[in-house]
NUVOVO-722875 format. One line per field, with one value per residue (C-alpha): residue number from 1; residue in three letters; x, y, z. Coordinates in nm, 2 decimals, always signed. Example, Ala and Ser with C-alpha at 12.3 -4.5 7.8 and 13.67 -1.06 7.14 Angstrom:
! NUVOVO-722875
nr = 1,2
rest = ALA,SER
x = +1.23,+1.37
y = -0.45,-0.11
z = +0.78,+0.71
This chain:
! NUVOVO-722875
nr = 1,2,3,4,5,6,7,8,9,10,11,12,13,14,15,16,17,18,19,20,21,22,23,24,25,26,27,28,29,30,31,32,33,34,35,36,37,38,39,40,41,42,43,44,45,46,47,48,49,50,51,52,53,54,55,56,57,58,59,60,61,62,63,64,65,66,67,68,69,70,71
rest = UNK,UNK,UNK,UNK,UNK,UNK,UNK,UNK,UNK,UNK,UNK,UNK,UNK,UNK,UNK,UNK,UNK,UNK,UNK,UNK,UNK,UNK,UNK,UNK,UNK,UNK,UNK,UNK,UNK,UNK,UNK,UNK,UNK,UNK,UNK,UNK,UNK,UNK,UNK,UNK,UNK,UNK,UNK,UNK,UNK,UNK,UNK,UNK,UNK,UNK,UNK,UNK,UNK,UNK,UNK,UNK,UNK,UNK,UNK,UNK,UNK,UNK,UNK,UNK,UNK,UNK,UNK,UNK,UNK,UNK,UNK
x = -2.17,-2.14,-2.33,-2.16,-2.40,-2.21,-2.23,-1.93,-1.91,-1.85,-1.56,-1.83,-1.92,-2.24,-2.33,-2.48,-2.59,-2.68,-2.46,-2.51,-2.24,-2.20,-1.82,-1.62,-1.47,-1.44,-1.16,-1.32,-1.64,-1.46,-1.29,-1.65,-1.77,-1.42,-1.51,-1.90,-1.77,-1.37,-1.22,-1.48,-1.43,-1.62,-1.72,-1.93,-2.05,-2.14,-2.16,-2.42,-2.39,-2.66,-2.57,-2.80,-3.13,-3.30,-3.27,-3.41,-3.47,-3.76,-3.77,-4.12,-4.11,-4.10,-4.35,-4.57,-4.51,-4.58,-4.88,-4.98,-4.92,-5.16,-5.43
y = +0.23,+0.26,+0.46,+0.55,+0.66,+0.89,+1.03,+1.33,+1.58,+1.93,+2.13,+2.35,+1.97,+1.93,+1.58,+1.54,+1.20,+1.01,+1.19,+0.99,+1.03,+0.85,+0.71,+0.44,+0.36,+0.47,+0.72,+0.89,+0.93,+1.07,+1.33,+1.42,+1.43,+1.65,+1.91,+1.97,+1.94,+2.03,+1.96,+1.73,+1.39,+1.06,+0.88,+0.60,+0.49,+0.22,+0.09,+0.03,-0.12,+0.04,-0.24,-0.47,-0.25,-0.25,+0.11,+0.16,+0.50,+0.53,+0.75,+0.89,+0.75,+0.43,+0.46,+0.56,+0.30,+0.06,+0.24,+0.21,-0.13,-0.24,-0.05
z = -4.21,-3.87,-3.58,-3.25,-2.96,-2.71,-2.34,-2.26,-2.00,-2.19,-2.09,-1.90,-1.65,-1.84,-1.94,-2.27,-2.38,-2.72,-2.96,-3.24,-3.53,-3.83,-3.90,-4.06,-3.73,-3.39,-3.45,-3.75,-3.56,-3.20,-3.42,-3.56,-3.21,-3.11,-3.40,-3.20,-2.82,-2.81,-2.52,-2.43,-2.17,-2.34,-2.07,-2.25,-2.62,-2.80,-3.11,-3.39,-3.71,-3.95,-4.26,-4.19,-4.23,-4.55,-4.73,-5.05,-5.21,-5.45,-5.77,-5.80,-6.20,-6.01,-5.76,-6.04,-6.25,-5.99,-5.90,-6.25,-6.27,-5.98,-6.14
């Protein structure tokens, strides 16, 4: 999945930076951003693509029969 780091000026001129919002693609994650700041002005992201880190979640029967098996 992607990540998509944003700066906008609110509708009120205050400039808010590093927004960062989960999407598939740019247009899913601006709407997500629209839905927090309406009416807001992006004046700069970027983009960062989160699949290449390692995530792995752990049951606790499995960290305790590892545990169990170093012992």
């Amino acid at each position: 999945m992607l990540k998509f780091v944003f700066s906008v000026i609110t509708r009120d001129g205050q400039k808010v930076e590093s927004i960062q919002i989960h999407g598939k693609d740019l247009p899913d994650a601006e709407r997500k951003l629209r839905q927090m700041y309406r009416h807001c002005e992006v004046i700069n992201y970027k983009t960062i693509d989160t699949g290449n880190k390692l995530s792995q979640s752990v049951d606790i029967e499995d960290l305790l029969s590892l545990i169990a098996k170093q012992v």
